[in-house]
C-alpha positions as CSV (number, residue, x, y, z in Angstrom):
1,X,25.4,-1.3,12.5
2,X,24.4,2.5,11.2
3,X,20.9,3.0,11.7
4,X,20.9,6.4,10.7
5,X,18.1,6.5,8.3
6,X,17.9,9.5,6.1
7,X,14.0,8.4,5.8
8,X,12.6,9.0,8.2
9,X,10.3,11.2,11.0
10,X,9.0,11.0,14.3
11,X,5.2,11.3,15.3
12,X,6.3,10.5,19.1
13,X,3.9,12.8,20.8
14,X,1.0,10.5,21.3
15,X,1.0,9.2,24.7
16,X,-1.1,6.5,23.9
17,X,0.1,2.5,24.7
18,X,-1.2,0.9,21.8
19,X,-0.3,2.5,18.5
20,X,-2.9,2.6,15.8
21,X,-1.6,2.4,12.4
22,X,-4.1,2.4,9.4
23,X,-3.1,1.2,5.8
24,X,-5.0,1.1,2.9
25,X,-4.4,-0.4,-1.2
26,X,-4.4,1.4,-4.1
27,X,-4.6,5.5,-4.5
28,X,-4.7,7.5,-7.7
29,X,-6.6,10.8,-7.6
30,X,-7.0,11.3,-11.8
31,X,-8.2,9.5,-14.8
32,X,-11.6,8.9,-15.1
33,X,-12.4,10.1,-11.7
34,X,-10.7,13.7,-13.0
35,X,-14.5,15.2,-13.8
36,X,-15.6,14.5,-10.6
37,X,-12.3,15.9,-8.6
38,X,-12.3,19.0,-11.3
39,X,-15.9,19.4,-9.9
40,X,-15.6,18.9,-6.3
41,X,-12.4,19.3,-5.3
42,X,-9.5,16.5,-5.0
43,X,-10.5,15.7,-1.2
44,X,-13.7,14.6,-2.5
45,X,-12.8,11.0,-3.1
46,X,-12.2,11.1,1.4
47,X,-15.3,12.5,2.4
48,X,-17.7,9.8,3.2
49,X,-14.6,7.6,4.0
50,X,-12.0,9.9,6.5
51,X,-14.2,9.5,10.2
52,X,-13.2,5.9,10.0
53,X,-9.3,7.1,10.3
54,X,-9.8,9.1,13.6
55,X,-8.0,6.8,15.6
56,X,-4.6,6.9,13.2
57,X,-1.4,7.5,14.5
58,X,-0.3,6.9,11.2
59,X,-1.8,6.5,8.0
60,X,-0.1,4.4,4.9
61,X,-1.0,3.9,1.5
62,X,0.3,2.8,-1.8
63,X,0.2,5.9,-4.1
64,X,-0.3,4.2,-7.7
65,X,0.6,7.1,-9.8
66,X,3.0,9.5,-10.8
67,X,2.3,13.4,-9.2
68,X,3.5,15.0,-12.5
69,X,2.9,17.7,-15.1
70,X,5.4,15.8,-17.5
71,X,3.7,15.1,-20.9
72,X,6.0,12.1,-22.0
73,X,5.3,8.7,-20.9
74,X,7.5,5.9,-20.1
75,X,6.8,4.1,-23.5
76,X,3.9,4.2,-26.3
77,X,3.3,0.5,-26.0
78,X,1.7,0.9,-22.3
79,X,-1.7,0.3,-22.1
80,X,-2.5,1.8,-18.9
81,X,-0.4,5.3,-18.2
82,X,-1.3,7.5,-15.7
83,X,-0.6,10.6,-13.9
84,X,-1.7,12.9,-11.4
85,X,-1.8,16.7,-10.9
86,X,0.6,17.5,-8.2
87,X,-2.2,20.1,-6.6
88,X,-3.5,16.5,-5.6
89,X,-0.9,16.4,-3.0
90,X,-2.3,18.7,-1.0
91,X,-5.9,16.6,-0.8
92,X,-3.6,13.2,0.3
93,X,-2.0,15.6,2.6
94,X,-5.5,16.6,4.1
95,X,-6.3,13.4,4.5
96,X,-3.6,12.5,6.3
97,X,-1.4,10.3,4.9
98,X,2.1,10.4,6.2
99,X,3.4,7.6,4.5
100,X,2.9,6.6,0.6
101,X,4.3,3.1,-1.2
102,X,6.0,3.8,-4.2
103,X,6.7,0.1,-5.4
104,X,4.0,-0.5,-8.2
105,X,3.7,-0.4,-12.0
106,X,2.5,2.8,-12.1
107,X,5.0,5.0,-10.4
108,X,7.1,5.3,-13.3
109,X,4.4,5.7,-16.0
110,X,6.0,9.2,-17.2
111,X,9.4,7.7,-16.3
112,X,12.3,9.1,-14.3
113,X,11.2,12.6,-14.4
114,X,7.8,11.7,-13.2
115,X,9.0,9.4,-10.4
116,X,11.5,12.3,-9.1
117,X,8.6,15.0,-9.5
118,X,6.9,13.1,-7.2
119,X,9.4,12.5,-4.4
120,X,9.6,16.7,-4.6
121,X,6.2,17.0,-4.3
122,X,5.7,15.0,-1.5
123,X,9.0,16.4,0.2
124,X,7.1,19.3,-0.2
125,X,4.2,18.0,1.7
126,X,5.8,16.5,4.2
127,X,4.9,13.0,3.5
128,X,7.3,10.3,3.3
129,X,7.8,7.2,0.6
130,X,9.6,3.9,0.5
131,X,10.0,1.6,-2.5
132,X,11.3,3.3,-5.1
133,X,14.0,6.1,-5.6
134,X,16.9,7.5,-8.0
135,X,19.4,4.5,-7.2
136,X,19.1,0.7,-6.2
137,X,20.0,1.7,-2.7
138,X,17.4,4.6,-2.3
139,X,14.8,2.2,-3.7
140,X,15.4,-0.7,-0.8
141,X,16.3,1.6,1.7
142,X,12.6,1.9,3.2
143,X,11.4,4.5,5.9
144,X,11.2,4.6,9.7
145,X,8.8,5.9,11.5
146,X,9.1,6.3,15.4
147,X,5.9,6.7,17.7
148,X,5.8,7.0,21.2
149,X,9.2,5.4,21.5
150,X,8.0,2.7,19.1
151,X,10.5,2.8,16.0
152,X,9.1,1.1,12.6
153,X,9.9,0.2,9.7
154,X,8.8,-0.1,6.0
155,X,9.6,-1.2,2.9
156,X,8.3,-2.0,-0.4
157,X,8.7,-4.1,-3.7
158,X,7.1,-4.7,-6.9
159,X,6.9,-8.5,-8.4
160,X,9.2,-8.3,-11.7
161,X,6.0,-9.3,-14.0
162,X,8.1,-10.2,-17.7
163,X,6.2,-7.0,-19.4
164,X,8.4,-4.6,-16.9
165,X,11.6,-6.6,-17.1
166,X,11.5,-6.8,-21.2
167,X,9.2,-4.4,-22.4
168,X,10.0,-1.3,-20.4
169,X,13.6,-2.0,-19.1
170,X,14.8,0.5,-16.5
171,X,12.0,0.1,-14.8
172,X,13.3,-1.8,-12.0
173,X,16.4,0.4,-9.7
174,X,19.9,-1.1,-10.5
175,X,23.2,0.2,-9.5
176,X,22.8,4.0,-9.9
177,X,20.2,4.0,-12.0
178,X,16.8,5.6,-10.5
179,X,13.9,3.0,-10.5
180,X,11.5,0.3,-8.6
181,X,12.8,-1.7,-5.7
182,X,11.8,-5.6,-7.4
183,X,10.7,-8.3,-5.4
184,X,13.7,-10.8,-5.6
185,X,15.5,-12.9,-3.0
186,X,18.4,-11.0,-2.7
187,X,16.4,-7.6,-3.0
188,X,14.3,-8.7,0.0
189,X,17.0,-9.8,1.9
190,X,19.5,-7.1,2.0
191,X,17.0,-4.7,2.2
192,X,15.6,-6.6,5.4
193,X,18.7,-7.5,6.9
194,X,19.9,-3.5,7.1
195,X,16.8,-2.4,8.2
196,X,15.6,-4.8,10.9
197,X,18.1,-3.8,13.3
198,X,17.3,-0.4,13.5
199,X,13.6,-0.9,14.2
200,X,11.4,-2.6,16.6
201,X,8.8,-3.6,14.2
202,X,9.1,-4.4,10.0
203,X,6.9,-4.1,7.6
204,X,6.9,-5.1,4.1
205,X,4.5,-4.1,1.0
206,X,4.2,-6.0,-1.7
207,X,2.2,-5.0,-4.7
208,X,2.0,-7.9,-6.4
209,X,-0.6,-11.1,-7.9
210,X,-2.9,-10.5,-10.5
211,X,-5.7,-7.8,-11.2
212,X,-8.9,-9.0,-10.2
213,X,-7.9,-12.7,-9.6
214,X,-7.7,-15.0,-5.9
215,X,-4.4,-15.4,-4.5
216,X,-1.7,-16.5,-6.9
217,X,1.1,-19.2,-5.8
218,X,3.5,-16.5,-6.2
219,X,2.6,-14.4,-3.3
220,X,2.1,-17.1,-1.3
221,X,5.9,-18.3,-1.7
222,X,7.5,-14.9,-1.4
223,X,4.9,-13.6,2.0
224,X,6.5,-16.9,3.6
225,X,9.7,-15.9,2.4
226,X,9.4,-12.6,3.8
227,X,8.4,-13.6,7.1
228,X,11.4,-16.5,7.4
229,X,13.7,-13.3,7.0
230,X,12.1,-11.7,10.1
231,X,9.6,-9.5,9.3
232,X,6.3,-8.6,11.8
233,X,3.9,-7.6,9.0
234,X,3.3,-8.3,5.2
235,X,1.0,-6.2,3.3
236,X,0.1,-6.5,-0.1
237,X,-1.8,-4.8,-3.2
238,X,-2.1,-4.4,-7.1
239,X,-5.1,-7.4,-7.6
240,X,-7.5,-4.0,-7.1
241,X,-9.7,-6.0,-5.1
242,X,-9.1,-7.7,-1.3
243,X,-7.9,-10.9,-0.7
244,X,-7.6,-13.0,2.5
245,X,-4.6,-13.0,5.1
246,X,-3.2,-15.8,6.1
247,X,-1.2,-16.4,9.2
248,X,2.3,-18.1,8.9
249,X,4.2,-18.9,11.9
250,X,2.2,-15.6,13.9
251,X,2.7,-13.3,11.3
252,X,-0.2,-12.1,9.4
253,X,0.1,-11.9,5.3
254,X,-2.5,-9.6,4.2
255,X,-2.5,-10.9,0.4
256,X,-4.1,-8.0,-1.0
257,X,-5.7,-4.3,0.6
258,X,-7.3,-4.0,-3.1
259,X,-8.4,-0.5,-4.0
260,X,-8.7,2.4,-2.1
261,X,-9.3,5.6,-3.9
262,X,-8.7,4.5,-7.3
263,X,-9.4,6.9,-10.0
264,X,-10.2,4.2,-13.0
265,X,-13.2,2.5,-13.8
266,X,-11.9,-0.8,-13.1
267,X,-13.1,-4.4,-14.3
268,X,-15.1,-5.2,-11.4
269,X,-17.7,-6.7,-14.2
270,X,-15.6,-9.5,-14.6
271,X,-15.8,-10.8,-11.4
272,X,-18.2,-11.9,-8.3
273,X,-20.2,-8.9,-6.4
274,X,-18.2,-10.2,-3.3
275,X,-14.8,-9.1,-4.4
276,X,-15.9,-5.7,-5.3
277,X,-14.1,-4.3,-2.1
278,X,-10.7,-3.2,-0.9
279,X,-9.8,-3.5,3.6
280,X,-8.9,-0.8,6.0
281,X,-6.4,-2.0,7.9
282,X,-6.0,-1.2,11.5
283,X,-2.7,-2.3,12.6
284,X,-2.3,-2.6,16.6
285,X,0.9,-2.3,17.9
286,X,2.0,-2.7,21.8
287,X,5.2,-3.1,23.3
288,X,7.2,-2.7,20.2
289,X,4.9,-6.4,18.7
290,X,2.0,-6.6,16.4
291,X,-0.6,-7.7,18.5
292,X,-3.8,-7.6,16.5
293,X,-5.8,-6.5,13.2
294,X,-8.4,-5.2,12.0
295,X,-9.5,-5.5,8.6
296,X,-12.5,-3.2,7.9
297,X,-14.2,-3.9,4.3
298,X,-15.1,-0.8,1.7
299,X,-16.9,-0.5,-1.1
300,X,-14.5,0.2,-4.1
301,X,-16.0,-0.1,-7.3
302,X,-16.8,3.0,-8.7
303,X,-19.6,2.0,-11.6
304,X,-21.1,2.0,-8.2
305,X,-19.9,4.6,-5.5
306,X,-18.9,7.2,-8.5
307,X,-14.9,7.6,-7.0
308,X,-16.3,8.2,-3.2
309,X,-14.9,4.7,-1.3
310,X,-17.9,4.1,1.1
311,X,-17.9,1.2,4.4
312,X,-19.2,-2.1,3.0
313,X,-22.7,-3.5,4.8
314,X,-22.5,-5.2,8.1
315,X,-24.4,-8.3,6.2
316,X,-21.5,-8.5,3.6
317,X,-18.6,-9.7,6.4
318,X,-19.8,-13.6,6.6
319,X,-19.8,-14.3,3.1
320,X,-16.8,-11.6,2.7
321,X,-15.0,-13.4,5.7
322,X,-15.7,-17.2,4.6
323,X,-14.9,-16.2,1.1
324,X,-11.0,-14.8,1.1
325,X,-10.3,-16.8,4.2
326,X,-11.4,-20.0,3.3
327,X,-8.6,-21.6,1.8
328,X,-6.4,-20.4,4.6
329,X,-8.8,-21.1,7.7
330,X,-7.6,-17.6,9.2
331,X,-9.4,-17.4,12.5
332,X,-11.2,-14.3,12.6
333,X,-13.4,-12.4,15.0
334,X,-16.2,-10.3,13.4
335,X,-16.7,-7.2,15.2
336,X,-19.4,-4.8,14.2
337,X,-18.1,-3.4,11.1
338,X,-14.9,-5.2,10.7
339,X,-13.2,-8.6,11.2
340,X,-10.2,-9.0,14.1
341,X,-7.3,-11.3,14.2
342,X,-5.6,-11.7,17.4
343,X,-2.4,-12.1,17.9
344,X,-1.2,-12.2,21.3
């Protein structure tokens, strides 16, 4: 087995025993929060929210959008296209992301050229990406990231909703052809079974459901699936709010992180106050396992915190908690500011 992994960088000088990795939903510095970023800066969506990320050893996200100064999008026809200055690069950068998710239905909203920009810019910065690439074997190839001896792994796919099979084909990465790693069986699997022995822990995004809707059948089925082909970890985003995590034979399935620092207005009229939030994920590892988490809830809707994610109030956890976990009966802790899930 070759598990040389052109992906990849090590953060090994913490001496610490437990490793601290923090992951967070959706990020896209532009759109309607541009007025605000042109204003104050493009670090000012972080402000009230970066003390809560002092503990990191590593810091994921999914990066919804295309760091680009290409002026033709993918195709007329989609509604939602968006793109980011690349001087934004420097603020997720500041921040202190290391490692962004590519797999999502933005990423290739001023197509190929927009997609490859991107992977320059953040090769420029320093910070890595999984989930998409210029082949199919770029795309599923994921990233590994070794701490303190600790070697883990990521990767990341997008559900093949029909609109970005039919309407905007080439979307998805196939053969040679640049693109989105897609969330099929054999995707998943090949991509799993050449990563997972090269690294002590996996960990699989998935941005997939439905905006603004509870958990959907779909990710249900394929976060079991993805823990029968031996992964530690499943994380997932695109609903733009949180949803609840379920555990399925130890493995936690964080259904959705919902939005982080999101740059468009959003929906969040259409539904319940209590789903106006997105988690903060503290992800405890020790000995090379997964041994607890922490989800942490924030305020996301910006109608409200104007493009500035802010910590939810302590009051909000019980009803937060009962709410997302309910139909799974997730047996969590609630600690201060955050909810805990053991798991060893």
């Amino acid at each position: 087995m070759n598990c040389k992994q052109p992906n990849s960088f090590s953060a090994s000088g913490t001496s610490k025993q437990e490793i601290h990795i923090f992951a967070v939903g959706d990020i896209m510095l532009a759109d309607a929060a541009q007025a605000y970023l042109d204003q104050h800066g493009y670090d000012y969506p972080f402000r009230q929210i970066k003390p809560y990320f002092q503990d990191a050893d590593l810091i994921v996200g999914n990066l919804e959008v295309p760091l680009t100064c290409h002026t033709v999008p993918l195709s007329p026809e989609k509604k939602y296209a968006y793109k980011a200055s690349p001087e934004s690069a420097q603020a997720l950068k500041d921040f202190g992301f290391d490692l962004l998710c590519l797999a999502n239905n933005h990423i290739l909203d001023y197509g190929v050229t927009g997609l490859v920009d991107t992977q320059k810019i953040l090769d420029k910065y320093e910070i890595g990406y999984f989930g998409a690439g210029t082949s199919y074997q770029e795309a599923i190839a994921g990233h590994v990231v070794e701490i303190a001896g600790t070697r883990i792994g990521f990767v990341g796919f997008m559900q093949g909703y029909r609109a970005y099979r039919e309407n905007y084909k080439g979307y998805f990465a196939l053969g040679d052809n640049p693109g989105v790693a897609q969330m099929t069986q054999q995707t998943i699997q090949e991509a799993i079974a050449a990563l997972r022995p090269c690294v002590d822990v996996l960990i699989v995004s998935f941005h997939w459901g439905r905006n603004y809707m509870p958990v959907t059948d779909k990710q249900k089925h394929w976060g079991k699936r993805a823990v029968k082909y031996n992964v530690d970890l499943v994380l997932g985003h695109h609903p733009h709010i949180a949803q609840g995590v379920e555990v399925y034979q130890n493995v936690p399935i964080v259904y959705s992180l919902g939005n982080f620092t999101f740059g468009a207005r959003g929906r969040f009229h259409k539904v319940d106050k209590i789903w106006h939030h997105g988690w903060i994920a503290d992800i405890t590892i020790y000995q090379k396992q997964v041994i607890r988490l922490d989800l942490t809830p924030i305020k996301v809707d910006n109608q409200v915190i104007q493009f500035q994610p802010q910590v939810a109030e302590l009051e909000i956890l019980p009803q937060l908690l009962m709410s997302l976990n309910g139909e799974f009966k997730t047996e969590m802790e609630i600690l201060h500011d955050r909810v805990r899930l053991n798991l060893a």
